[in-house]
N, C-alpha and C positions, 0 to 999 in steps of 0.2 A: 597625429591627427589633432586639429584643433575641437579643444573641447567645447566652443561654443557653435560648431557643426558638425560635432558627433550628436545621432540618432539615438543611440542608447548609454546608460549609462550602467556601474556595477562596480561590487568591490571584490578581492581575491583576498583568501586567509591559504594557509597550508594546508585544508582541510575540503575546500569549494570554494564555487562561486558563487554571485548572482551578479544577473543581467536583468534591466529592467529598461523601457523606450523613456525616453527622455519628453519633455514640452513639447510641440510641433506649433508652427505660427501656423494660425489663422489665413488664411486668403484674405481675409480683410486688414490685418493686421497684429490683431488682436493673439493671446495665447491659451491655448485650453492643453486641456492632459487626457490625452485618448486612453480612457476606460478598459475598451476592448482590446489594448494590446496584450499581449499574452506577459507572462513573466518568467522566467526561466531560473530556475535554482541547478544547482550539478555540487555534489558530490566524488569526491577525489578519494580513493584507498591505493594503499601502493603496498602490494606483497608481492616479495621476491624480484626485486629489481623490475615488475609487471604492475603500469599504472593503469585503474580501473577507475571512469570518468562514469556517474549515474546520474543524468539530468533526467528532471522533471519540468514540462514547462507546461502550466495552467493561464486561465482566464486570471482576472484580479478578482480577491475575495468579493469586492462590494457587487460586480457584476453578479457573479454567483448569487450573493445574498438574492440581488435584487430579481432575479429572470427563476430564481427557485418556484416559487408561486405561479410563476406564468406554465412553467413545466410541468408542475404536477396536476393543475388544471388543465394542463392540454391531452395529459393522460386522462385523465379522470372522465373527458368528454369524450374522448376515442373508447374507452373502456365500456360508457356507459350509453352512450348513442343509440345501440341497437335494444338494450334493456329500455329505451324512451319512447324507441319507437313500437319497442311491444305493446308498452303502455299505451300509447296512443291508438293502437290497432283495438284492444281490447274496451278501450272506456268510448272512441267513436266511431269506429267503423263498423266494427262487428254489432252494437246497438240499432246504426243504420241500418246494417243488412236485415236483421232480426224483423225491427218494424214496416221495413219494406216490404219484408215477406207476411207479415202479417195485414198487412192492407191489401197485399195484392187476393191472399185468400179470402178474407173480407169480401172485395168486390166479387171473386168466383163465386161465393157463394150466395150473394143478393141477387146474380146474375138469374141466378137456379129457382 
């Protein structure tokens, strides 16, 4: 295959490999390095004539790096939503009801 239209790229030892995607052009021209492609490492052990191939394929460290913070804030907001909206129930709704009811017996009793 020609290596300036192979998609990915990688090197082999006796021991694994790795594969990683290669530059991709731009629709305008231009070349960037897509982030999101995964990267694939593997692992090679060979006992008894029985070869055993253990790939792992992940996102690229920096993506990770960078979407960590976004993940555990999205936790954090799933987790704590309904603890905000107790909050909310307690510091204004429940006050409204309180003094509603307290005007409304107000008025019953100026009524009398």
């Amino acid at each position: 295959m020609d290596s300036e239209r192979a998609d990915y790229y990688g090197s082999a030892s006796e021991c694994g490999f790795f594969v990683g995607e290669k530059n991709r052009k731009h629709f305008l021209g231009g070349h960037y390095q897509n982030s999101f492609a995964p990267v694939a490492k593997a692992k090679m052990v060979e006992k008894e004539d029985v070869t055993t191939v253990s790939m792992i394929i992940r996102m690229n460290l920096l993506v990770l790096i960078l979407f960590v913070p976004i993940y555990i804030i999205s936790l954090i907001t799933i987790v704590l939503s309904p603890a905000v909206l107790l909050l909310l129930y307690f510091a204004f709704v429940r006050p409204a009801e309180r003094l509603k009811q307290t005007i409304e017996n107000l008025l019953i009793q100026n009524r009398v």
